[in-house]
C-alpha positions in Angstrom: -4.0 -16.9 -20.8 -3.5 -15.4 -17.8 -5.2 -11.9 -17.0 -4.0 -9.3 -14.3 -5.8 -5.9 -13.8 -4.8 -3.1 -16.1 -2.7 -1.3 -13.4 -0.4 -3.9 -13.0 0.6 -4.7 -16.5 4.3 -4.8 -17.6 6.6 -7.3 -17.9 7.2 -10.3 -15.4 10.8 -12.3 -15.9 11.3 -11.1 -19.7 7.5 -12.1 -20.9 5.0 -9.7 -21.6 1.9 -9.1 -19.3 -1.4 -8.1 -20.9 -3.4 -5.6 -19.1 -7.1 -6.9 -18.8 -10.5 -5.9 -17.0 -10.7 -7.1 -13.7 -13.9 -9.0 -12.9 -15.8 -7.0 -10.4 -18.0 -4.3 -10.0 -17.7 -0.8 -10.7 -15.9 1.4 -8.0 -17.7 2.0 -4.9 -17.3 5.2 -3.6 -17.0 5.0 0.2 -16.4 7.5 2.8 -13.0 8.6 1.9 -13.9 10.4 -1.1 -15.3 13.4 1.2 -12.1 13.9 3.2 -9.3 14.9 0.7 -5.9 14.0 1.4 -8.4 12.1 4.4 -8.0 15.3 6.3 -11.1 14.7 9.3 -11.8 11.3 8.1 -10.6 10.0 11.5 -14.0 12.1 13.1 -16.3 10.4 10.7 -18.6 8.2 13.2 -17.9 5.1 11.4 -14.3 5.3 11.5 -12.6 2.7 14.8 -9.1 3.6 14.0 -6.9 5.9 11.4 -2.5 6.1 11.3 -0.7 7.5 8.9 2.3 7.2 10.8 3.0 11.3 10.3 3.6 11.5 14.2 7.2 9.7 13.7 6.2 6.6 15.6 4.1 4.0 16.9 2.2 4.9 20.3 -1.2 4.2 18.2 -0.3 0.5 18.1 -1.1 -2.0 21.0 1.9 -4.0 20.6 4.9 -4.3 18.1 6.9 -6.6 17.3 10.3 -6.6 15.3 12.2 -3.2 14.1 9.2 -1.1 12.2 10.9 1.8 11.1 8.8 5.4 10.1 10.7 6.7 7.1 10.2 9.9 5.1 11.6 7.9 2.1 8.5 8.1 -0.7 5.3 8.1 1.2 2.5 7.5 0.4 1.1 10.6 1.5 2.1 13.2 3.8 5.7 13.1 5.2 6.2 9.3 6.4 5.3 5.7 6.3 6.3 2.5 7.9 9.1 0.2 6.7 8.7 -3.4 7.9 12.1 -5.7 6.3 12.8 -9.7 5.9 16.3 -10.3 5.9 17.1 -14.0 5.1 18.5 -15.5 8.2 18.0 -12.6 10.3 14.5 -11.4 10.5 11.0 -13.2 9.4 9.2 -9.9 9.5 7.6 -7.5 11.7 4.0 -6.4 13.3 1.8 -4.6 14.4 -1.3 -4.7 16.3 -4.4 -2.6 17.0 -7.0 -3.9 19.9 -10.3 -2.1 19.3 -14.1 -1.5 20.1 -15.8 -4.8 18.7 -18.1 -5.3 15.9 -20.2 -7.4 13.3 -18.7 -5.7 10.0 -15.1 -4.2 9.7 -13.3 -2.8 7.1 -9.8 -2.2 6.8 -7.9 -0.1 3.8 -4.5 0.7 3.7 -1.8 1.6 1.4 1.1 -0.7 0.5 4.3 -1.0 -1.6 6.5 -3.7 -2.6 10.4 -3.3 -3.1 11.3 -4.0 -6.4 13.1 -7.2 -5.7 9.8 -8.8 -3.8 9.7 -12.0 -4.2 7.0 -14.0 -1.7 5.8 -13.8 1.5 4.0 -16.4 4.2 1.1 -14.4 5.6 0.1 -10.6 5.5 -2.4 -7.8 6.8 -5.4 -9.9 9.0 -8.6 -8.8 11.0 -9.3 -11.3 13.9 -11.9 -11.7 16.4 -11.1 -12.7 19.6 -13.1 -13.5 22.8 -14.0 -10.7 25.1 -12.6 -12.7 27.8 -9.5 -13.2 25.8 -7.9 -10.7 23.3 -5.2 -13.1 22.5 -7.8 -16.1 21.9 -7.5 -15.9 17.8 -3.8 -15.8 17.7 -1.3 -18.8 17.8 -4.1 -20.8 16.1 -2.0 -21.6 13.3 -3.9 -25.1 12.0 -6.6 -25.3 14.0 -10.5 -25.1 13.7 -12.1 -22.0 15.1 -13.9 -23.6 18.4 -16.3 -20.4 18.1 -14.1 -18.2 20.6 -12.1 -17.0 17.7 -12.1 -16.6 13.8 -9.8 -14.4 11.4 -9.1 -13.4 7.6 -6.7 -11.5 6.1 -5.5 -10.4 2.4 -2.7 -11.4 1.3 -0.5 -12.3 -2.1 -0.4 -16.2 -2.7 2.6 -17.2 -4.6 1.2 -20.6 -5.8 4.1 -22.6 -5.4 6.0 -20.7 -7.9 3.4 -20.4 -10.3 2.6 -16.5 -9.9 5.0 -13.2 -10.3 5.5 -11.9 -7.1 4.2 -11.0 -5.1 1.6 -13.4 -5.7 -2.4 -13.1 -6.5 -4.6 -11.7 -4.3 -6.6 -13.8 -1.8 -8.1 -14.2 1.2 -6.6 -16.6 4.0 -9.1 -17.4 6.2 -10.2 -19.7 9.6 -13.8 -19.8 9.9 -15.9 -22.6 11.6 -16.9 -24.7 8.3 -13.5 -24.5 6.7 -12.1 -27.6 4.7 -9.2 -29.7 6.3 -5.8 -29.9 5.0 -5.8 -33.6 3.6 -2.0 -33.7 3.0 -1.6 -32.5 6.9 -4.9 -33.7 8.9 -5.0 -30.3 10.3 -7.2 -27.1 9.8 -4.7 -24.4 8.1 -6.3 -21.2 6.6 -8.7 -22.2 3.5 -8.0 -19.4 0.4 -10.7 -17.5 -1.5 -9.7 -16.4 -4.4 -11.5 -13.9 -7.1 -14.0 -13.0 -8.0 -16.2 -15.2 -5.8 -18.9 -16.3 -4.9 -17.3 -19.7 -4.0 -13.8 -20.5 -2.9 -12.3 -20.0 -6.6 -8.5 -21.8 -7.3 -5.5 -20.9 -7.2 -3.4 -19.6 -10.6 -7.0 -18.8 -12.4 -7.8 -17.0 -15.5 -9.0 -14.8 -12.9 -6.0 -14.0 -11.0 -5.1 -10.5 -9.9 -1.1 -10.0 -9.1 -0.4 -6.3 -7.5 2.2 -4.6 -9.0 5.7 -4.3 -7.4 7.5 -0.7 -6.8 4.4 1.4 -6.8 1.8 2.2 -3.6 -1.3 0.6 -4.4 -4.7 0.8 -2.3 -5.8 -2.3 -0.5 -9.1 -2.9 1.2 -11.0 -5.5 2.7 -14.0 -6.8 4.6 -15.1 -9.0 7.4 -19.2 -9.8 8.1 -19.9 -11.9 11.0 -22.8 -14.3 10.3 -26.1 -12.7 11.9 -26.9 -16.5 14.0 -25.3 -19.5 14.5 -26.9 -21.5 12.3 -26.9 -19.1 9.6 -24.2 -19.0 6.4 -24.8 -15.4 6.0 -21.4 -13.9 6.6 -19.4 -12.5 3.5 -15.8 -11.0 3.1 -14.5 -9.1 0.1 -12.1 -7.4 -1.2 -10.8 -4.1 -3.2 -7.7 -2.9 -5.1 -7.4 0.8 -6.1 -10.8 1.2 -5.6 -12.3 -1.8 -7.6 -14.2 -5.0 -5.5 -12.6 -7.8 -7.2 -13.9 -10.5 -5.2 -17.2 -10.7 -2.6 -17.6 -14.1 -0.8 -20.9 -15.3 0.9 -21.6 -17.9 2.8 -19.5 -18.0 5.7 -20.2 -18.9 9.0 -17.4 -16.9 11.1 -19.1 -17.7 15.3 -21.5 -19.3 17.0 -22.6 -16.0 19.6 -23.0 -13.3 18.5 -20.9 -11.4 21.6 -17.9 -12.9 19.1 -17.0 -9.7 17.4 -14.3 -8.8 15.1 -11.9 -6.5 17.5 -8.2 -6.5 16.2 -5.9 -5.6 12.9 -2.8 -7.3 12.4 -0.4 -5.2 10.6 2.3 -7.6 10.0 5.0 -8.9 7.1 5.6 -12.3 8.3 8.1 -14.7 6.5 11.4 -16.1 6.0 9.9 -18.9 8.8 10.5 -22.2 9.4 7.5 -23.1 8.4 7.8 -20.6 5.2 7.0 -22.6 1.9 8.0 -19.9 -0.1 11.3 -21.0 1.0 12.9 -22.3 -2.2 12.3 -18.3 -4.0 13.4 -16.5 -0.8 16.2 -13.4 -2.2 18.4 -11.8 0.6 16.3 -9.5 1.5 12.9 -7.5 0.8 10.7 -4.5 2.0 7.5 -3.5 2.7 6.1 0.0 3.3 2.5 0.7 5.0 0.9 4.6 4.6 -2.8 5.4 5.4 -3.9 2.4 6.8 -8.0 3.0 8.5 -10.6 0.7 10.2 -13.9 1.7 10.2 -17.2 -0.2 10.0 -18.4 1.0 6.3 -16.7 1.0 3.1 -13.2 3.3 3.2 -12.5 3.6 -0.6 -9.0 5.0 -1.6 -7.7 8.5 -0.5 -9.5 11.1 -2.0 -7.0 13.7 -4.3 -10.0 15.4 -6.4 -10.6 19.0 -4.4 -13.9 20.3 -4.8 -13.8 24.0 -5.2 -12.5 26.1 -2.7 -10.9 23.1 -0.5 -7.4 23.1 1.0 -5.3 20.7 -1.2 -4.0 17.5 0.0 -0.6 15.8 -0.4 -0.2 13.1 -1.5 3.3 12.2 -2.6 4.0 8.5 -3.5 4.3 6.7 -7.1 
């Protein structure tokens, strides 16, 4: 039997899903918590970088690519969000990216929806180190090694070839410098982690965790560089509405440690050539981005419970 976490049971194609307990931890309560609605959480010390796209555009961002469109259409939270569409034919996405002051451990939390009709997509939100010499070193790496001037991860849905709802289980797609070759291709494309970790996991699992489509949902997850060269010690995880449901150790992301990770990739990327989702693409589908933050300790999902006294937040989406 397959199990997905109590929030996202329902129904999938006609068949019932059960709700189960996700295996992980308790909730963590990070930083957010003290910042309701995250009013001021962009002045906490630990925080590199905060947009919830209330100013009506995208001057924040170091470079954007496709049509990104802030709508006031259900937010998340305040009075907008980001739209990012695939139209078969037409577009294979958009994205967004964010250049930043360099470091060993990153977070990155942010709040997504799904369009009813979602079905799959190719890759999804990424944290990437590139050289200081080079901020573009870690992209256009697309089945290649790391060389030790770049490495990158990101969370994103894995359809399974076919053999998940959409939009897929939860995983992490990741380049590091020990990762497994391709053996059908000869060539070094991102090696998935699925939950709950420690090891690599497999795809389709008993311990699969599909996010639910049509509702905003919290996303987090995390980056540790490896403290030497020689040393497996670097981790990622990762969190949904507040739960970890998977923490991976023993990664070895760089060989110097002046290799920091310095860049989120905002981006919902397919409908490609290279796409092999291809065969369950529908006409079209959307994404929407609210409260997305960077910082260098845990986030944790917005904060809504108002100690006495305090100013209340809004948050607005379902």
């Amino acid at each position: 039997m397959t199990f997905f976490p109590a929030w996202a049971a329902g129904t999938v194609a006609g068949t019932s899903v059960l709700a189960a307990t996700v295996i992980a931890t308790e909730p963590t309560t990070g930083m957010a918590a003290r910042y309701p609605g995250d009013d001021g959480l962009r002045n906490h010390p630990a925080v590199i970088f905060v947009e919830d796209f209330e100013t009506g555009t995208l001057e924040r961002w170091d470079h954007v690519r496709g049509q990104i469109n802030i709508t006031d259409v259900r937010p998340h939270s305040g009075r907008r969000c980001a739209e990012m569409t695939m139209i078969r034919g037409r577009t294979t996405g958009q994205d967004a990216k964010k250049w930043f002051r360099g470091a060993d451990r990153v977070f990155v939390r942010f709040y997504v929806r799904f369009s009813p009709e979602y079905r799959y997509l190719h890759h999804f939100v990424t944290l990437l180190a590139n050289s200081p010499a080079n901020r573009w070193s870690a992209f256009g790496k697309a089945g290649q090694r790391p060389d030790g001037t770049w490495f990158c991860s990101g969370m994103e849905p894995w359809f399974a070839w076919g053999r998940n709802p959409p939009p897929g289980e939860l995983a992490m797609y990741t380049y590091f410098l020990d990762m497994e070759l391709d053996q059908k291709t000869g060539r070094y494309y991102g090696n998935l982690f699925f939950p709950p970790g420690p090891g690599r996991g497999t795809a389709a699992s008993p311990n699969r965790v599909v996010p639910a489509l049509d509702r905003w949902q919290c996303w987090e997850f995390m980056i540790e560089a490896n403290s030497a060269p020689d040393r497996a010690d670097g981790r990622q995880a990762m969190w949904l509405e507040g739960r970890r449901i998977a923490e991976f150790k023993g990664l070895r992301w760089r060989l110097s440690p002046e290799l920091k990770i310095n860049c989120l990739w905002l981006q919902h990327y397919g409908m490609d050539d290279s796409d092999p989702t291809r065969a369950h693409w529908p006409e079209r589908q959307t994404v929407w981005f609210d409260d997305v933050v960077v910082a260098t300790q845990y986030i944790g999902p917005m904060a809504t419970n108002l100690a006495a006294g305090a100013a209340p937040s809004t948050v607005t989406g379902r």
